[in-house]
N, C-alpha and C positions, 0 to 999 in steps of 0.2 A: 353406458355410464362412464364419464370420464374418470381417470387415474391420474390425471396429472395433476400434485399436489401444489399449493400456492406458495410458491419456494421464493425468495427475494433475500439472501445473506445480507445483516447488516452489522454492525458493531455499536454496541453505546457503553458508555463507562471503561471503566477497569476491567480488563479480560486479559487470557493468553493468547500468543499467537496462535499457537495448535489447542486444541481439547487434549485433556489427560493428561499436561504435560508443562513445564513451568508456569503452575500457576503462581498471580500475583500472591506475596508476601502475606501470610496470614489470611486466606482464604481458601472455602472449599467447592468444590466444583460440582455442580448437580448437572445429569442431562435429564431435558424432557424431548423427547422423542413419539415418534410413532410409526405404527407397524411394527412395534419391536424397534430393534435397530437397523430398521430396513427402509425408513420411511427420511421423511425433513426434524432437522433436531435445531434446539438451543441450550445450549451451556451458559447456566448463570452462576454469578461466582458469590456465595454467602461468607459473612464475616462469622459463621456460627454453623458447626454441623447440621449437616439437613434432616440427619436422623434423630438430633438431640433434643427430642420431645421429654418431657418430667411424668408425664402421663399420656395413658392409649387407653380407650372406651370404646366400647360399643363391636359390632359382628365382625367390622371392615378393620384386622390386625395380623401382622404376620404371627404364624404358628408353625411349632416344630413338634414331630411327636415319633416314635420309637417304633416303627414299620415292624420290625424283627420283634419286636415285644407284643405286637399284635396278632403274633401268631397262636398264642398260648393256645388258644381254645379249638384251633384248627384242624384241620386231617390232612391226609395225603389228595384227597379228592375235589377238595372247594376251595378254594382261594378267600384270602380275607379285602373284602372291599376295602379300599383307602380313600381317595380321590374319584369322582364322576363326574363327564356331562355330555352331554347326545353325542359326542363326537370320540370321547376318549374316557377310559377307562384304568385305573389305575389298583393296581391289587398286587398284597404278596401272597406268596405259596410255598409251603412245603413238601419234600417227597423223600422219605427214608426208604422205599421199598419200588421193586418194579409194579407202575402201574396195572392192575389187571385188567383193564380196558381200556380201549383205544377213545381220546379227544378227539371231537373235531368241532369246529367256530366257524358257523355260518353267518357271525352278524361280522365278521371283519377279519382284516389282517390279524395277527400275534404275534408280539416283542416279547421273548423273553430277557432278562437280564439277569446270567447266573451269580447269583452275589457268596453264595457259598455252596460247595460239591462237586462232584465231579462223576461222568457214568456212559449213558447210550443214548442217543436218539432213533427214534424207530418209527420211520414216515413213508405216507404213498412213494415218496423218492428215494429212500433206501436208508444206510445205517452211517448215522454220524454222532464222532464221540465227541463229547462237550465237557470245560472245566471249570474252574472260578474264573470270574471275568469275561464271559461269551454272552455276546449278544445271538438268538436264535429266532431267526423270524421264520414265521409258517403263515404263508399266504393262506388268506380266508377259505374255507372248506377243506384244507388239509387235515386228513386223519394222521393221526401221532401220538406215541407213548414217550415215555424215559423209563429208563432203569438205572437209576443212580449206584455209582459201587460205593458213594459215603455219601451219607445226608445232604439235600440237594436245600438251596435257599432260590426264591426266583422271584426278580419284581417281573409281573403281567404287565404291561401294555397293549390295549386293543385299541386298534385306531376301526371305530366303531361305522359300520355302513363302509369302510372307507380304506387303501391302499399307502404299507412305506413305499417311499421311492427317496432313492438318495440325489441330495442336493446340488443344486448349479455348484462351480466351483467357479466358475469363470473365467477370468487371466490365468489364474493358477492352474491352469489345465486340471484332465476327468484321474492324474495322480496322484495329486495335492490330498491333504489328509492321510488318506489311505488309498494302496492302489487295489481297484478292484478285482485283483487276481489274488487277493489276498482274503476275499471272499469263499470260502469251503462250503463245497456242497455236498449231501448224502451220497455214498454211495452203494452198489446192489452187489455186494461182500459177502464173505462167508458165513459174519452174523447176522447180515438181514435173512439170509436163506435158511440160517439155523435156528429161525424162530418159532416158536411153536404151533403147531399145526392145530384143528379141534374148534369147536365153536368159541367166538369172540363177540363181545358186544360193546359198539359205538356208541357212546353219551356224544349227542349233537345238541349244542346250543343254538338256538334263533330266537331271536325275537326277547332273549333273556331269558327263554324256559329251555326245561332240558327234555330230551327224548334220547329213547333208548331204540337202537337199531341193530338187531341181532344176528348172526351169520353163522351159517355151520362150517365155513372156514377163514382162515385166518386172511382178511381183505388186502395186509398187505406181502400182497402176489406177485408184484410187480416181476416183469422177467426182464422190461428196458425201458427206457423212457427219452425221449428227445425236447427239444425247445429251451424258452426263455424264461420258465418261471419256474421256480424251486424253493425247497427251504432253502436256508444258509445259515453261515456263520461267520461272526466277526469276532477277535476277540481285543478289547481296548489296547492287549501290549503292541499291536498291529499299528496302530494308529500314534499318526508322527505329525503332532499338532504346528499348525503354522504360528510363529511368534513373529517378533519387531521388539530389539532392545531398546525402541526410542521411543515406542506407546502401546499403553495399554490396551488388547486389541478387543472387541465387545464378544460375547460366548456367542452370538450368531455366527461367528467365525469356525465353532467347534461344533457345528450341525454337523449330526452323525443319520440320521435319518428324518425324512422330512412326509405330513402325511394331510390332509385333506385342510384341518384347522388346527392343525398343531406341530409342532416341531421336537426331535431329540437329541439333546446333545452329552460330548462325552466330552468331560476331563480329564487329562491324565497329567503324569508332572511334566513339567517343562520348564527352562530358564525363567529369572524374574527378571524383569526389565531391570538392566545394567546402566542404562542414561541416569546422569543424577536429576535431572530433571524430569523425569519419566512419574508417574503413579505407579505405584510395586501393589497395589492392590484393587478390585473393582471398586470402579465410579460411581457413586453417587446417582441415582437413577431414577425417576418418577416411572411410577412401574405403570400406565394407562392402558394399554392394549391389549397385555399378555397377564394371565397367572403364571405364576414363576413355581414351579416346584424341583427338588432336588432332591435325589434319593442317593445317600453318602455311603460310598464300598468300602473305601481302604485309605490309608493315609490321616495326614493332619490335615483338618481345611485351614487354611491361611486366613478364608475372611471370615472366619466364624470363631466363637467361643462355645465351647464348652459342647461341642456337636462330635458326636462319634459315630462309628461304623453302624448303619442298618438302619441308624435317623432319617427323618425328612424333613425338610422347611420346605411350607408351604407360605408365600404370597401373594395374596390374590392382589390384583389390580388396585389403584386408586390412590398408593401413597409412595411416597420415597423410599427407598432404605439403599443398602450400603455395607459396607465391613462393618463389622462393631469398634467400639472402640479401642481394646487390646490390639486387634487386626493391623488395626489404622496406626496405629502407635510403632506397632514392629515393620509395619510395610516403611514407615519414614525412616526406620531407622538404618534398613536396608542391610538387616543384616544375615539374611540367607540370599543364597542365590538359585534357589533350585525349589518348585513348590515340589511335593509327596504325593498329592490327594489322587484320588481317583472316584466321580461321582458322574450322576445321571441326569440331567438337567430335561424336563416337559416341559415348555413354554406351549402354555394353551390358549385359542384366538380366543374362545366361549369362557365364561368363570366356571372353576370347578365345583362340588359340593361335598364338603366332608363328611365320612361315612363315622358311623359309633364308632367303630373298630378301632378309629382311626385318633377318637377323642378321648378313649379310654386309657389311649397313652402318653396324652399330649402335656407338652410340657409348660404346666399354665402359666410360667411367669418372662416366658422366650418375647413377648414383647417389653417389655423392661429391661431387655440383656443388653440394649444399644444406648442404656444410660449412664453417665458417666458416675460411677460410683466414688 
């Protein structure tokens, strides 16, 4: 099957020279793109915001809803669904206590992303300690507990059937972002050894059901281990995102982990484009490939209203959006230099499907928030 898309650059009307960047007087600039922003794109330039719709109807609208407030009914043991689709899995979790039984996910890789706590990891590969802001992956079939020493918060990401592997970088060489020696891994320490001996029982998921696998001693025994695959740990203060003060650069730039049909990305703060001629906030974007989800840690978002810590916005495909209009208003006006925020970005190939959980906290009038009041 061919890849080569039907690419021919042309220009008609009024445009900028560059995308994202002196646009013509009184006009806003939308991309439609594909493959994400990985594919052939056009920039069309509107006399009228592209998100400045008076009314949104019907299933296909963006949504925002309260992840963290989703937990109310939860335990230390089950995760609360959020987001699904054959390929990816999206859930938060809590854990106040050290787990008394060992995890293990036979249907895929595991992203944790600790959004609040701090404590123990305790895996086939030994003892590693994690805090707010650690990304914790456990390759599919890893068995693993936590023991949190304060209340643990965790968005779940399973890249389901399926493998993270981190992203081309390209020109920018394999240290660009983050350099991967900045990656930690378990190790077989005095508290992996000092863990408790006596029968243990594995909850193993497959297939989505659970099974119980019981052992008269404690499985993880480990006395050494060699090779190339492991848990790890990243944590976002690591990561030292690439900028350009002369254009605003697209969040496929800020892939933190990449996985079979979908992609992870991190934001943290960094300069706002310094060009007067620059866009100081995201572009204008027909969203057709991807679902866009965003799960908000810390910080102010710049291109949002009224979004706070432990929220999500979800978009699914099919329509434009963009800053709101507050956003858009202070990005002109250029009057910070430095964004705050710290957030988790899923862009999914497949559309996702929102779970109850997930509707019981959602904020029903987040599509009206991009109208000019």
């Amino acid at each position: 099957m061919s890849k080569n898309w039907i690419e021919f650059p042309r220009v008609e009307g009024e445009t900028s020279r560059q995308a994202h960047a002196d646009l013509p007087a009184g006009t806003y600039e939308r991309e439609i793109g594909r493959d994400g922003f990985f594919g052939p794109a056009a920039h069309i330039y509107h006399r009228h915001p592209p998100t400045g719709w008076s009314g949104f109807e019907g299933p296909l609208r963006p949504r925002a809803f309260d992840a963290v407030g989703a937990l109310a009914a939860a335990n230390d043991r089950k995760p609360v669904p959020l987001l699904s689709n054959n390929a990816c899995k999206i859930a938060i979790w809590t854990c106040d206590r050290a787990m008394p039984d060992l995890h293990r996910n036979s249907d895929g890789d595991e992203l944790l992303f600790i959004h609040a706590g701090a404590g123990a990891l305790f895996c086939d590969f030994g003892h590693l300690p994690y805090r707010d802001g650690d990304y914790i992956l456990l390759p599919r079939g890893t068995m693993w507990r936590i023991e949190p020493s304060s209340p643990t918060t965790a968005l779940r990401i399973e890249a389901t059937n399926g493998s993270y592997k981190l992203p081309e970088r390209g020109i920018l060489g394999p240290h660009a972002f983050f350099d991967p020696a900045a990656l930690d891994t378990p190790k077989l320490d005095a508290a992996f050894k000092a863990q408790r001996d006596g029968e243990w029982k594995v909850r193993v998921k497959h297939r989505g059901e659970m099974s119980t696998i019981t052992y008269p001693f404690n499985p993880l025994d480990a006395v050494g281990w060699k090779g190339n695959l492991t848990a790890l740990k990243l944590n976002w203060r690591d990561i030292r995102p690439v900028m350009s003060h002369r254009y605003h650069i697209p969040p496929s730039v800020h892939s933190t982990f990449v996985a079979d049909r979908f992609i992870v990305c991190t934001f943290v703060p960094r300069p706002i484009e310094s060009d007067p001629g620059a866009l100081k906030v995201p572009f204008f974007h027909s969203n057709d490939d991807f679902d866009e989800v965003i799960f908000y840690h810390a910080g102010e978002f710049f291109s949002r209203d009224n979004i706070k810590p432990g929220m999500v916005t979800f978009h699914p495909n099919g329509f434009t959006h963009g800053p709101h209009p507050k956003a858009f208003a202070a990005g002109a006006k250029a009057a910070k230099t430095m964004t705050d925020e710290v957030a988790v970005m899923i862009d999914t190939r497949d559309p996702l499907d929102m779970h109850a959980e997930a509707v019981r906290t959602e904020v029903p009038d987040y599509a009206e928030s991009w109208m000019v009041r």
